[in-house]
C-alpha angles and dihedrals in degrees: 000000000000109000124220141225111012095009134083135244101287091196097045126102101247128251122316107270093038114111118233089250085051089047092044098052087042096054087044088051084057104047089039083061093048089048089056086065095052106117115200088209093062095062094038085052094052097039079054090053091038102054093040097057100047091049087056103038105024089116089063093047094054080050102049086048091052099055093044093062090042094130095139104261099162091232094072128092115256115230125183087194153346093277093048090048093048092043085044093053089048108046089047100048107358132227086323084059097054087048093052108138091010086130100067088034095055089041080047102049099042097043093051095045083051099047098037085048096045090047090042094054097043096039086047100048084044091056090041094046114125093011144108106201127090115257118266119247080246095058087042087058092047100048090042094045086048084050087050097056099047089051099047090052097054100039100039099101097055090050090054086051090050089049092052095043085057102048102056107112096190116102085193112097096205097054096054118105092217125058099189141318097291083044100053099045088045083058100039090057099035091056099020104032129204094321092049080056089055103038105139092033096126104054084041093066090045077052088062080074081066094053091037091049090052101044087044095045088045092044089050097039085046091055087039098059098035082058094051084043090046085226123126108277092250101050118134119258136198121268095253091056088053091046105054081037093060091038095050091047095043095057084049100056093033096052077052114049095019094117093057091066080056098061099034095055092044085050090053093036108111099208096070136043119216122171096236130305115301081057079059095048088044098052095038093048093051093041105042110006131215092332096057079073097058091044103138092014094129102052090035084062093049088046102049099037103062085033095054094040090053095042094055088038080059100045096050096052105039082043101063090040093058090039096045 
């Protein structure tokens, strides 16, 4: 983590004249003082939002995947909408089918709701420490892009499981490669090893620009609206206020960072083999132009919207309740 404003570069070397042990203690003061400010409630109240809203909205989120890979592999079904590709689903598999790959996802979202949630608030309080001025929207970008690293780094297996369980067409059981979230990351890493765990890693962290986008854009929009309001900037608002908050800072960053999914779920997809992910943008880009980056787009909108809105409804709230 580097930390911003009135602190120094955490991941620096130190000045010149200071030894390595020097550097080193230093460096472990630092992170000992940001660890002070960890909050368990913060994570319990993320995991809370994280989990609800993938129980209520995975189908959209199959949807949304396997439009996103839609390159025209013939063995790929073929979906004129959102509607077609979730009757399809059904008809073909049932509700079991429109929850494929809901383990990993529910394990995924809460855990990186937890864990963001969790980073954002202790990077935050550290910038913040000894002063009396709001944080910048700069400051907000840079504690929520450093959240969104460390989480990336720890949840990204289990949402390369959750892509490949989606994407498996076969209504047949026995046909499929996976047979659930612990198989399928037993496999991945027995035939693919670390890095097959951690494909899409790379335009994932290009991706923490998304998460750091939406928590600057509904800061800002929060202290916005309490000064209009001529109330404290963390005073608590009404359900309604967080949700058109979250809505409005999740297009944003949505309409923003959107290409980058693309890329990262053709990069995970097991039907296909690109060489990294300019391979994928090259070859997205010649086959199927600007708008093979926005596949998905629409139903990844109705999906996130209403999922983000409910998940920070739920933080909020759990999250003054724990912390009184």
């Amino acid at each position: 983590m580097s930390s911003t404003a009135n602190h120094d570069n955490m991941t620096g070397a130190g000045p010149p004249g200071v030894s390595q042990a020097d550097s080193a203690v230093s460096i472990a003061g630092r992170v000992k003082q940001v660890y002070s400010h960890v909050r368990l409630e913060n994570l319990v109240a993320g995991l809370s939002g994280g989990v609800v809203s993938t129980l209520v909205l995975h189908p959209l989120d199959l949807v949304k995947i396997r439009f996103a890979v839609s390159d025209g592999l013939e063995l790929r079904p073929k979906y004129n909408s959102i509607l077609h590709c979730m009757k399809s689903v059904w008809h073909q598999e049932g509700l079991r089918g429109l929850y494929q790959g809901a383990t990993p996802n529910i394990w995924g979202a809460g855990a990186s709701w937890g864990l963001y949630f969790l980073f954002y608030n202790a990077i935050k309080a550290y910038t913040k420490e000894g002063r009396q001025t709001e944080l910048s929207a700069t400051e907000h970008l840079v504690s929520a892009a450093e959240a969104g690293i460390l989480t990336l780094t720890l949840t990204n297996p289990i949402w390369v499981t959750k892509t490949r369980l989606v994407l498996q067409y076969s209504a047949d059981p026995t046909s499929k490669q996976y047979k659930g979230m612990l198989d399928a990351l037993v496999k991945i890493y027995r035939h693919e090893g670390l890095p097959g765990l951690y494909r899409g890693y790379v335009p994932g962290l290009f991706g923490t620009s998304h998460g750091a986008l939406q928590f600057m854009a509904y800061e800002e929009l929060k202290r916005d609206y309490n000064k209009y309001k001529k109330m404290s900037s963390d005073e608590k608002l009404n359900p309604l206020e967080y949700i058109t908050m979250a809505a409005l800072s999740k297009i944003f960053a949505v309409a923003t960072t959107y290409p980058y999914q693309v890329v990262r779920a053709r990069l995970q997809d097991q039907h296909n083999k690109y060489n990294g992910a300019i391979d994928v943008i090259r070859r997205t880009w010649r086959n199927e132009g600007a708008v093979g980056f926005y596949k998905g787009v629409a139903p990844n909108l109705i999906r996130v919207t209403p999922a983000c809105c409910i998940t920070f409804v739920v933080y909020e709230n759990v999250s003054r309740f724990l912390l009184g």
